[in-house]
TORLOKOL-462122 format. One record per residue (C-alpha): x, z, y negated; residue number from 1. Coordinates in steps of 0.05 Angstrom, whole numbers, plus 32768, in hexadecimal, padded with zeros to 4 digits. Layout:
<sites>
X/Z/Y/NUM
...
</sites>
This chain:
<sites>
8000/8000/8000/1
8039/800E/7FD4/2
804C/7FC3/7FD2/3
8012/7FAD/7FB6/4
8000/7FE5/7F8F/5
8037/800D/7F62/6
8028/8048/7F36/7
8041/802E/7EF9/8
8046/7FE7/7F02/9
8001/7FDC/7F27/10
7FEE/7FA0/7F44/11
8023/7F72/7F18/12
8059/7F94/7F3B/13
80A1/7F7D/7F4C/14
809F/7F92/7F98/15
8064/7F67/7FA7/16
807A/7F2C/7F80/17
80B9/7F24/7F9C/18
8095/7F29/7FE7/19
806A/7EE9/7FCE/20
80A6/7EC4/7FB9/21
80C7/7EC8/8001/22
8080/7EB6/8020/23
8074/7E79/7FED/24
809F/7E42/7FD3/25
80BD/7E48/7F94/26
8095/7E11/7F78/27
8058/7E3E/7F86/28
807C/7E7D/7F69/29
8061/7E71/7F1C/30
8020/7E78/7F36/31
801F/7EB1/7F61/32
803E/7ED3/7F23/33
8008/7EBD/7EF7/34
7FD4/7ED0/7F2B/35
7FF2/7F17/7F3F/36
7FEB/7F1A/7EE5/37
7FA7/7F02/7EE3/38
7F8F/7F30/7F1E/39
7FAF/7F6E/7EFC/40
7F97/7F5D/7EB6/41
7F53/7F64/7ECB/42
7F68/7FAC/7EF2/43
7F85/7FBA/7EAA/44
7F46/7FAB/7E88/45
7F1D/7FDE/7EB5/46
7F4F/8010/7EA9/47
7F4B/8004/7E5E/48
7F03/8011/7E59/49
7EFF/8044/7E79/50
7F38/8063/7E49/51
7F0D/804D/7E12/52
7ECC/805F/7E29/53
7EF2/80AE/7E2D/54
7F00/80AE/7DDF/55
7ED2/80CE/7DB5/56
7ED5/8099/7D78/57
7ECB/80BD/7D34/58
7EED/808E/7D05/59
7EEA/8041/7CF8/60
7F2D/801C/7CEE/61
7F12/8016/7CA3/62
7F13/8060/7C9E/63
7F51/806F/7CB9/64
7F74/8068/7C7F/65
7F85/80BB/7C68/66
7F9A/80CE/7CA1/67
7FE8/80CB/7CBB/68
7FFB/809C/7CF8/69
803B/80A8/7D1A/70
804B/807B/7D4D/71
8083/8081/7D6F/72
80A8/8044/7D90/73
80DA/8055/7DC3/74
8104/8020/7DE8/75
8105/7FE3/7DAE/76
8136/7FBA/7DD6/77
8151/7F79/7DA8/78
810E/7F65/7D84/79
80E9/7FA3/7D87/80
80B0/7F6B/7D9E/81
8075/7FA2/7DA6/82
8084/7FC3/7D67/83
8078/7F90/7D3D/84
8041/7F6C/7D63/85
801B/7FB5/7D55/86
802F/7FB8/7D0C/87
8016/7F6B/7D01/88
7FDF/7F71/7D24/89
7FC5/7FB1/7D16/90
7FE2/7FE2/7CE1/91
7FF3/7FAE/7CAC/92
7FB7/7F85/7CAD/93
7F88/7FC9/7CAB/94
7FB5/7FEB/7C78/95
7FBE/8029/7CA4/96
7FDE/805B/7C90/97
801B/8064/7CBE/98
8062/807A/7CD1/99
808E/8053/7D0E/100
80C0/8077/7D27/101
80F2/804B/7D54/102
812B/8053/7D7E/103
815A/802E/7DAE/104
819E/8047/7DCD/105
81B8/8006/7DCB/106
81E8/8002/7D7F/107
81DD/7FB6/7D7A/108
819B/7FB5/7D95/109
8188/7FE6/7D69/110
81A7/7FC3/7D27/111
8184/7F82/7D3B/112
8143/7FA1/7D47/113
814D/7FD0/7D0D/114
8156/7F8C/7CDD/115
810E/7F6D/7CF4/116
80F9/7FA0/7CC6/117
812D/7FB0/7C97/118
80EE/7FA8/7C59/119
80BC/7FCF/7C80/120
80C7/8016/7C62/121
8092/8033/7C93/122
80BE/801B/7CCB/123
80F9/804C/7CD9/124
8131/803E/7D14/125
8165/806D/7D33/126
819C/8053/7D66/127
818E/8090/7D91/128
8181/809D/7DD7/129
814A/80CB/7DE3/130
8151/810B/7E23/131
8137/8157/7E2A/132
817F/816F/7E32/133
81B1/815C/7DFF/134
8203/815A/7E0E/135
8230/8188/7DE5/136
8255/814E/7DC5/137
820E/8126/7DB2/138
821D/80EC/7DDD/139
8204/80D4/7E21/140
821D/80A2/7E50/141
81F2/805A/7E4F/142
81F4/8026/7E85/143
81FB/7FE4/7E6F/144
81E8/7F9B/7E8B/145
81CF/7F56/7E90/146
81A4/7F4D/7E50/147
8197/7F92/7E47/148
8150/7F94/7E67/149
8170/7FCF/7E94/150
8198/7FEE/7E65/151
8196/803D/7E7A/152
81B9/807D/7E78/153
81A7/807E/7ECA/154
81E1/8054/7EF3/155
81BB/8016/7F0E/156
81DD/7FD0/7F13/157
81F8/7FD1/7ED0/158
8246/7FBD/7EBF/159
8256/7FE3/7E84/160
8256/8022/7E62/161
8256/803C/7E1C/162
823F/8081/7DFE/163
820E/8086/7DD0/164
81F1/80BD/7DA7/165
81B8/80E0/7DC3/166
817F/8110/7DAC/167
813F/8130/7DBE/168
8103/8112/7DA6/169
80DF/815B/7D91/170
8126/8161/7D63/171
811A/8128/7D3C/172
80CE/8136/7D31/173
80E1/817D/7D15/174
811F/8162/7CE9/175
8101/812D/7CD0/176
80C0/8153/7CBE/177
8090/8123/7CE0/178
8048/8149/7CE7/179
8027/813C/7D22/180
7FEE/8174/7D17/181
7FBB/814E/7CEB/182
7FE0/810B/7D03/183
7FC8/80D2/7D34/184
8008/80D2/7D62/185
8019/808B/7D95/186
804E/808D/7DBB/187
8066/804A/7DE8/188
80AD/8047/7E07/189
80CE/8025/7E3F/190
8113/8045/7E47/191
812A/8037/7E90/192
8119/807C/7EB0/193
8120/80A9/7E76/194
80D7/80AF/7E65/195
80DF/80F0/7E94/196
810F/810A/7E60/197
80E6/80F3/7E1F/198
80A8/8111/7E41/199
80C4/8151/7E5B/200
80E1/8157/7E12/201
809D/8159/7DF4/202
807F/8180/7E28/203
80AD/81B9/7E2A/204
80A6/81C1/7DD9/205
805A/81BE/7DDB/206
805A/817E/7DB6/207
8037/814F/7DE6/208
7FF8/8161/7DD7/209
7FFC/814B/7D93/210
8003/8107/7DB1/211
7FB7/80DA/7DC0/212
7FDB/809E/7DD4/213
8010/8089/7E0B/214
8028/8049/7E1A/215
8061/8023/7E49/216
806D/8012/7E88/217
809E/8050/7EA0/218
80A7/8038/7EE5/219
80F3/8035/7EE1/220
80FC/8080/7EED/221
80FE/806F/7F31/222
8147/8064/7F1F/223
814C/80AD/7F0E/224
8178/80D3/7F3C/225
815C/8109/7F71/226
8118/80E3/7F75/227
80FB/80FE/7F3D/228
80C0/80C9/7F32/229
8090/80F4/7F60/230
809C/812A/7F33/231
8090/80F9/7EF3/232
8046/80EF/7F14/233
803F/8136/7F18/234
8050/8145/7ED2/235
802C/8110/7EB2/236
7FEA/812B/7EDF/237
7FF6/816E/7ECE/238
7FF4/8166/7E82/239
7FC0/8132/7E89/240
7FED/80F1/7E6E/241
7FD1/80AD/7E7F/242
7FFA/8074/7E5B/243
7FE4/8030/7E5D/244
8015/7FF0/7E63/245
8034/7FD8/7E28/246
807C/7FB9/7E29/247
8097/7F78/7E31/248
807B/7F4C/7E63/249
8032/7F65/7E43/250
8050/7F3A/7E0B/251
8043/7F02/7E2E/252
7FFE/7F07/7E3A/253
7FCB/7EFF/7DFE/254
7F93/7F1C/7E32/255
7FB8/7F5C/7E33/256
7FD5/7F62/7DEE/257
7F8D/7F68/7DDC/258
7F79/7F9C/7E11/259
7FB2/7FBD/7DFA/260
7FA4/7FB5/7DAC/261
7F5F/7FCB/7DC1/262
7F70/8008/7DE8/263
7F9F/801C/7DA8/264
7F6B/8015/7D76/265
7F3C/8046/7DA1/266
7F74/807D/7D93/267
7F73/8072/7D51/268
7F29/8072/7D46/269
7F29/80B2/7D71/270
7F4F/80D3/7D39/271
7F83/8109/7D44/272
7F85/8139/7D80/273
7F92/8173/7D59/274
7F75/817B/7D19/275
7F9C/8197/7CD6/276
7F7C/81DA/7CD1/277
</sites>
């Protein structure tokens, strides 16, 4: 059951795919990928309305605009693709009023994702990698490889590997000030495995349930060491976090961009979790 069904990848999942490929010929292989897409988009769409239909919607889009957004963008990669597909698609064009907060580990990855929005004050970037445990000396060691798709700070396949400065993601929402109470707080990241980190970070300083929002894929901490992904379930169950799919290969896909856009604008319209007292 596993191969055709995964816990974070669903349906659309690499195991099963690459099964169909040795069963098929390659000429047949874009179409089993498109199919496998087509069958899980619809599974996606169930799964989104029944998110939505969970929300208690208080606020139009129209409505939204005196109260803080923080969304926080984890995992840019070279084009920080999902970050501005959101911004031009839905906080610019309904004049929200909102913060972005992203970060990638990777220093020219971040400096080229960082210049897509160099005039976009609201935007800010930080060349950081995000854990729950920080080193003495700031730094942690990151895998690098290929294109940087599988760039980590958990050994994989990778051939290279640099340090780069590291924080926790509860630090940087107390230095900087951000306000979550009050706020309407999104967080998406794909960060090869280390969405256990980011998540235990916000769950061990009782700052997760600020959050209404959580998106990504966050299969890859499979790669973690001591098989630690049962454990991920767990954690995720016990403080009742349900993320929906958003990264890259969504991209591709105007069918789920707009479930996706959809889904979003349901947290927003849901207002903030915790009220400003």
């Amino acid at each position: 059951m596993s191969i055709i069904w995964d816990p974070y990848q669903k349906f659309w999942n690499d195991s099963l795919l690459s099964i169909l490929k040795k069963i098929f010929p390659k000429r047949l292989h874009g179409h089993i990928r498109l199919f496998i897409r087509g069958i899980d988009t619809i599974i996606l769409s169930f799964t989104s309305k029944r998110r939505i239909n969970k929300r208690t919607i208080k606020y139009t889009l129209d409505e939204l605009n005196s109260i803080n957004i923080n969304y926080f963008d984890i995992g840019t990669h070279k084009k920080a693709s999902e970050l501005k597909w959101i911004t031009n698609e839905l906080f610019a064009p309904y004049k929200l009023n909102y913060k972005a907060f992203a970060f990638e580990a990777m220093p020219e990855f971040a400096v080229e994702a960082g210049a897509v929005f160099e005039k976009n004050h609201k935007i800010k970037f930080y060349n950081l990698a995000l854990s729950d445990e920080i080193p003495t000396n700031g730094t942690i060691k990151f895998y690098v490889g290929g294109d940087g798709l599988g760039n980590s700070f958990y050994k994989n396949q990778q051939t290279q590997v640099i340090n780069v400065p590291v924080s926790k993601l509860s630090d940087i929402i107390m230095n900087e000030g951000i306000k979550l109470k009050g706020s309407i707080n999104i967080l998406r990241m794909n960060i090869e495995g280390a969405e256990y980190n980011v998540m235990m970070d916000l769950i061990n300083s009782n700052l997760c349930n600020y959050f209404s929002g959580f998106y990504g894929m966050w299969d890859d901490v499979k790669k973690m060491p001591g098989n630690k992904e049962k454990a991920f379930r767990l954690l995720l169950k016990d403080n009742n976090i349900e993320h929906l799919t958003f990264n890259g290969r969504d991209m591709k896909s105007s069918k789920r961009k707009r479930l996706i856009l959809n889904d979003i604008k349901s947290v927003l319209m849901a207002g903030p979790k915790i009220e400003m007292e």
